[in-house]
N, C-alpha and C positions, 0 to 999 in steps of 0.2 A: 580293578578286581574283576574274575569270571563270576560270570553269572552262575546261580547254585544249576545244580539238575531239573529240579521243579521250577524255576523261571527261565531254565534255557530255552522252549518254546514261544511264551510271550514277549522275550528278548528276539530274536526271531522274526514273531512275527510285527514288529515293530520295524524293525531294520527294513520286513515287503512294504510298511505302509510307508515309508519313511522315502523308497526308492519311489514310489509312485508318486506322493503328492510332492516332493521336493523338485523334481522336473518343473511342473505346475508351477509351483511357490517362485524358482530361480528366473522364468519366462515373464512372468509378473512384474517381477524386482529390476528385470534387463528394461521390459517393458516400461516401467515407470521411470529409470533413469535416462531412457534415453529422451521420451516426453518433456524432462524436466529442465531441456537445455532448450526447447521449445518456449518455454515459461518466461511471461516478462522476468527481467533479473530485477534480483532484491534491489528497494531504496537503498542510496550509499546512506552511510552512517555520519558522513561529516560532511558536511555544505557550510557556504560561504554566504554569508548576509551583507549588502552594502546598506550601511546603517545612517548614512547622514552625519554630521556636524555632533562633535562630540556633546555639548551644549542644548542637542536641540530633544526634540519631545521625537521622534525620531529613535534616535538614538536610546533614548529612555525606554519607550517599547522594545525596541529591538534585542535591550539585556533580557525584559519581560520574558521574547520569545523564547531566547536562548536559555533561558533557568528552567521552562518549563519542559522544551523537548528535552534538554538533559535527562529530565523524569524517564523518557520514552530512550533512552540511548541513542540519541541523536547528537552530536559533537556541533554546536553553531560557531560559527569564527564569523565575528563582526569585523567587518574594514572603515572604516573611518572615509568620509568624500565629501566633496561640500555641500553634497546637497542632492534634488531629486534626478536634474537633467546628469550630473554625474554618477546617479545610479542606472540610472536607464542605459550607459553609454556601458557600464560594467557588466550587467547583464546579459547586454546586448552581443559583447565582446567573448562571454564564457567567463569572466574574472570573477562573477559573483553567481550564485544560484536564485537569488531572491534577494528581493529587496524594495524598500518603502517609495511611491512616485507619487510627488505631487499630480490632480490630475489637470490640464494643459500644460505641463510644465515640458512635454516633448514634441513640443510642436514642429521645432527645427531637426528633428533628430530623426534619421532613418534608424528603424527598430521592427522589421518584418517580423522577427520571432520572435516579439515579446506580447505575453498572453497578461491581462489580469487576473487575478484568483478574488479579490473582493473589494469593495470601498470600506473602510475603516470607521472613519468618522468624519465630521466636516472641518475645514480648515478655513474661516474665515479669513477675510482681506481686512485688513485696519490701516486707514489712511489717519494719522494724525498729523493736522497742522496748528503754527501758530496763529491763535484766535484774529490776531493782528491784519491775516489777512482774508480773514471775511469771505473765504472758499466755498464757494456753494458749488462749483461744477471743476471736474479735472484738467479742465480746459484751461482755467485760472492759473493752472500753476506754473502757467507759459514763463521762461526767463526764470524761474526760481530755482533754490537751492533744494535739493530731492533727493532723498537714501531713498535705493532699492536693492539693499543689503550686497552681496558679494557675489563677482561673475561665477555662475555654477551652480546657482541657487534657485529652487523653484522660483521664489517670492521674485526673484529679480528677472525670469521672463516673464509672471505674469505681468507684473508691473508695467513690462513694457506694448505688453498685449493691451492694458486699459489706456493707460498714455495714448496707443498708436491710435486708438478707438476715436482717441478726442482730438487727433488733427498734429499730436505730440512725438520728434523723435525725437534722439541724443542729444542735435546739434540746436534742441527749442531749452533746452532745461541744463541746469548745472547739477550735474550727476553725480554723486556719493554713493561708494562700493562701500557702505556701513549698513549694519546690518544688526538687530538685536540688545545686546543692553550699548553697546559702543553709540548707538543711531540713537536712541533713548537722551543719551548724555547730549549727543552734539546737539538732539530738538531742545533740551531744557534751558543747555547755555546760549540759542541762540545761534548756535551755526547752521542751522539747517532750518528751513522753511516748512517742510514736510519730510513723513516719512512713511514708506509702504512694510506692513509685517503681514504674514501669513502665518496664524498659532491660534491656539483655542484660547477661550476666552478666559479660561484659569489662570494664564501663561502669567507673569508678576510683570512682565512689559506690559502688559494691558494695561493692570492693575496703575503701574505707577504713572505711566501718560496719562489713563483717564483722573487721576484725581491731582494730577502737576497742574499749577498754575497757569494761565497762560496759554494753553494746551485746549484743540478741542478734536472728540474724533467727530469724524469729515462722514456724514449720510453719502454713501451712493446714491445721487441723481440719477434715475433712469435704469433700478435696479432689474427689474423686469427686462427691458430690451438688452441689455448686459448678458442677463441668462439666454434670450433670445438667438442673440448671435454667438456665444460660446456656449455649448449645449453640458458642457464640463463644470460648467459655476450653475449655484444655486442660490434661490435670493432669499436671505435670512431678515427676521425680524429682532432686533436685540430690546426689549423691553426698557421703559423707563422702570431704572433702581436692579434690572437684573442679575449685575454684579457686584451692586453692595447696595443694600435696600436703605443702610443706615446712612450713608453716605450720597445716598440717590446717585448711583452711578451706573450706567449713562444720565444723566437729567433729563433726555426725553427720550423717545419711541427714535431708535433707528436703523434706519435700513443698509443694510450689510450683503455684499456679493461673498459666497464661500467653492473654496475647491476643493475637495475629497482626498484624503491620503487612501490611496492603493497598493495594496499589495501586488509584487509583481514581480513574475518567473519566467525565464524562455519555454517553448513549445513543446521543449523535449524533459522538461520536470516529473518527476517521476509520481502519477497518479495518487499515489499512497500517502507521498508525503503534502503532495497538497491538500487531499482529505485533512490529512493530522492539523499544518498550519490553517486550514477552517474552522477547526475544531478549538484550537486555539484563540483563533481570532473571536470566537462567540462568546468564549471566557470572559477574555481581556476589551473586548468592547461593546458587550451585547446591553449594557448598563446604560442607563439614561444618562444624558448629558445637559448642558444648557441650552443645547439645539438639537438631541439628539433625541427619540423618543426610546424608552425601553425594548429592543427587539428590533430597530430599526439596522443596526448594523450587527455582522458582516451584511454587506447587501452587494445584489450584482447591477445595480445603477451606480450611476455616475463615475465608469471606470473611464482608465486613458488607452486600455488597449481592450482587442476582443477578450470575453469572456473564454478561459480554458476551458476545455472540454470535461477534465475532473470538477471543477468548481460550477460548471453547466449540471453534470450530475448530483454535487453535491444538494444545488439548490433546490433541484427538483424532485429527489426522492430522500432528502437528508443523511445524515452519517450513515455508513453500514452496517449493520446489527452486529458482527463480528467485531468491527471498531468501539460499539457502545459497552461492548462488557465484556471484552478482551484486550490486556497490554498491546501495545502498536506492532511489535515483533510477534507477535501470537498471530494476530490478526490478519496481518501482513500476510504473514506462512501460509495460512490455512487459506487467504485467498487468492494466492499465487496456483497455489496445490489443485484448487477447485476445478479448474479448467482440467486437468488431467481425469479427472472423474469418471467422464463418458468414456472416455478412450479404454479405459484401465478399466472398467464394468464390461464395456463391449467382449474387450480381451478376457477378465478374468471368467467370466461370468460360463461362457461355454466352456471353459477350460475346466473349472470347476465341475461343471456341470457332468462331464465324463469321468470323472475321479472316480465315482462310485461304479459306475458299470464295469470300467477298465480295471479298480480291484476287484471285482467279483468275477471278472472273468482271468485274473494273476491267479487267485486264490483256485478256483477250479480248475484250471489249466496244470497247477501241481498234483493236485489228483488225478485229473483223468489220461495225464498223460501215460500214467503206469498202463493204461488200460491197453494202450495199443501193444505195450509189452502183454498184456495177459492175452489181445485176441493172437497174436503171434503163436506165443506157446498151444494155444487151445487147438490151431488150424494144424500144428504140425502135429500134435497128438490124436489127428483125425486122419492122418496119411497111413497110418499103420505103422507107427515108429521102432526103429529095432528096441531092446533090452538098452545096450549104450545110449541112444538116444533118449527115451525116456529118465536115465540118469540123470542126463545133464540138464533136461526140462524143468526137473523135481532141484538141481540146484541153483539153476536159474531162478526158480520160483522161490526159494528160500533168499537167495539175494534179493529180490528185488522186495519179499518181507521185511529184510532188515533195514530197508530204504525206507521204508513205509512207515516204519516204526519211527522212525527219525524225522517224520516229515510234520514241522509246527504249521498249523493253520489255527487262525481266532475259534473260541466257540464254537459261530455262527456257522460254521464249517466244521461241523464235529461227524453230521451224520453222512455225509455223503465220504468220509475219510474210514468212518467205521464200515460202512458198506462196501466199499474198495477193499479193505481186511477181511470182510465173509465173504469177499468174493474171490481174495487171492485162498482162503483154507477151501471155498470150495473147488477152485481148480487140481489144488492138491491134493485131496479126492478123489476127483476124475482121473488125474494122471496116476494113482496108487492104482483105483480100478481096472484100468487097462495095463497096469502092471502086473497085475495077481490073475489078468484073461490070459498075457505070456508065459513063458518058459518059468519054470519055479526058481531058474539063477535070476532072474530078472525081477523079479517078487520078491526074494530076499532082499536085493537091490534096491527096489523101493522103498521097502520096510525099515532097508539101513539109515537112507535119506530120510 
């Protein structure tokens, strides 16, 4: 629909504002897009977790993570592996994004890119042997029958790290790839001598070796030097009665070597989302445990690989204020975008800055260009112009009125439009004047015009 009469000027002058700042607005807009391929690119939205043993505590976290970044739009696909050295080897490879590492558990394992983001919690060692044979040091168990659960498995290098410690390899001990409640059953019936688990001390394998018959868990002798020489283990105290008070289980004070479950991503994970899985991780582990103090974990000790550099940040200035009170994809956005900022103010800011003088000089430039029409007309009407001549001045100057009348400028611009109009009826004055000083055919001429 046209605009009426009375808004055909402010229609108008909308269209001069519209040409001026829209140049501005479009330089911006090129400006900001091209910046934006500049911009680290967005977290992907689905990653790949290597989750451990479907069985294990592991794995049980792992659905934890996955339930929760769903919250955030993040897609986790869990893979199943036996364990930590086969996650470490997945990651390592690009087949998984993240994932759980026992820590020495990669000790044979070349892994240049793999970064830790936190220690979890502790993962104690439980040696249980049959009371039968009277083990007081590792050394003992030279010639025995011994689970160190299945090739693949944290638990079964560390095992062979404390073994090797005490003078023990393969060919000193009768070695069983059992592992978990299967190693449980073979110590109870008697086919196994000992057996090594790495699990928290909730785990129901604890529970049911320490109160099985027959059955004793084994004190780490020499638990200090232990930690001493693997800087990755930590020497735990398990209290008399601290797993069942009613039951007094343990029966006395023992000393326990533990290694750290780690979270752990290659080099090139994408900042954001390891903030997020930290942020998670405080959730789902930040609670006190049997060995664990409230607040003690996530923590950046007792990792298997260097600390990342997002999890370096995170520790030291804590989550980003954007992250604390913004969804992960908000967050995200806005702090992707941030870096554009300086660039985009540099740019807009001057650009901006000229809008005003550059309409104020669009806006006058339509007035006063008439003007050089009026000094035209005036100079020639000072030559002594014939009777024709003058005619055509006076309808010149009538044209270039009806220009004038049609010309929309804002308000702001009313007086200097209205003094261009007394000043075009004053030259038509002058020009009648010097019409009525000529020939009286020339004077009617005027008059007619």
């Amino acid at each position: 629909m046209s605009a009426s009469p009375e808004n055909a000027p402010a229609h108008r002058a909308w269209r001069t504002r519209l040409g001026i700042f829209a140049p501005a607005l479009i330089v911006t807009l090129v400006a900001l897009a091209i910046s934006y391929h500049f911009v680290q690119p967005a977290p992907p939205r689905h990653i790949v977790m290597a989750a451990g043993p479907e069985s294990s505590v592991y794995f049980w976290y792992a659905r934890a993570y996955r339930d929760r970044l769903a919250q955030e739009g993040i897609e986790v696909k869990l893979e199943l592996t036996r364990g930590a050295p086969d996650n470490v080897r997945m990651i390592e490879d690009g087949r998984a994004d993240i994932g759980f590492v026992q820590s020495g558990s990669s000790i044979d394992i070349d892994a240049p890119h793999l970064r830790s983001l936190a220690s979890l919690y502790f993962e104690p060692v439980w040696i249980f042997a049959r009371t039968t044979l009277g083990l007081k040091r590792l050394r003992d168990l030279k010639g025995k029958r011994v689970a160190i659960d299945q090739e693949g498995s944290g638990t079964r290098v560390l095992a062979l790290q404390l073994l090797g410690d005490n003078g023990l390899g393969r060919k000193d001990l009768d070695i069983e790839s059992l592992g978990g409640e299967d190693a449980v059953q073979a110590l109870e019936h008697g086919r196994l001598d000992a057996a090594f688990f790495v699990m928290g001390a909730r785990a129901a394998e604890v529970h049911e070796l320490l109160a099985a018959p027959g059955i004793e868990l084994v004190a780490i002798d020499r638990a200090p030097a232990y930690a001493l020489q693997h800087r990755f283990l930590s020497r735990l105290l398990l209290p008399e009665g601290a797993v069942d008070l009613t039951a007094d289980l343990p029966p006395a004070d023992t000393a326990l070597l533990a290694a750290a479950a780690n979270l752990v991503v290659r080099d090139d994970f994408h900042p954001a989302l390891a903030e997020l899985f930290l942020r998670t991780a405080k959730e789902l582990h930040g609670d006190a445990g049997l060995f664990e103090e409230a607040g003690q974990f996530p923590s950046r000790n007792f990792l298997e690989f260097p600390l990342s550099d997002a999890a370096r940040r995170y520790f030291e200035q804590g989550p980003s204020l954007l992250q604390r009170y913004l969804p992960f994809w908000a967050a995200n956005l806005i702090d992707r975008l941030k870096i554009l900022l300086l660039p985009l103010i540099t740019l807009a800011y001057p650009l901006f800055r000229i809008i005003p003088p550059t309409y104020d000089w669009r806006m006058r430039s339509r007035i006063n260009r008439w003007y050089r029409a009026l000094q035209a007309i005036e100079w020639r009407a000072a030559e002594r112009p014939s009777p024709e001549e003058l005619t055509r001045r006076l309808a010149e100057l009538d044209r270039i009125e009806a220009s004038v009348q049609r010309l929309a400028v804002p308000v702001a611009y009313g007086n200097p439009l209205y003094t261009l109009r007394l000043h075009i009826a004053m030259l038509r004055d002058e020009l009648r004047a010097i019409a009525a000083a000529t020939e009286p055919g020339a004077a009617r001429a005027a008059k007619r015009s």
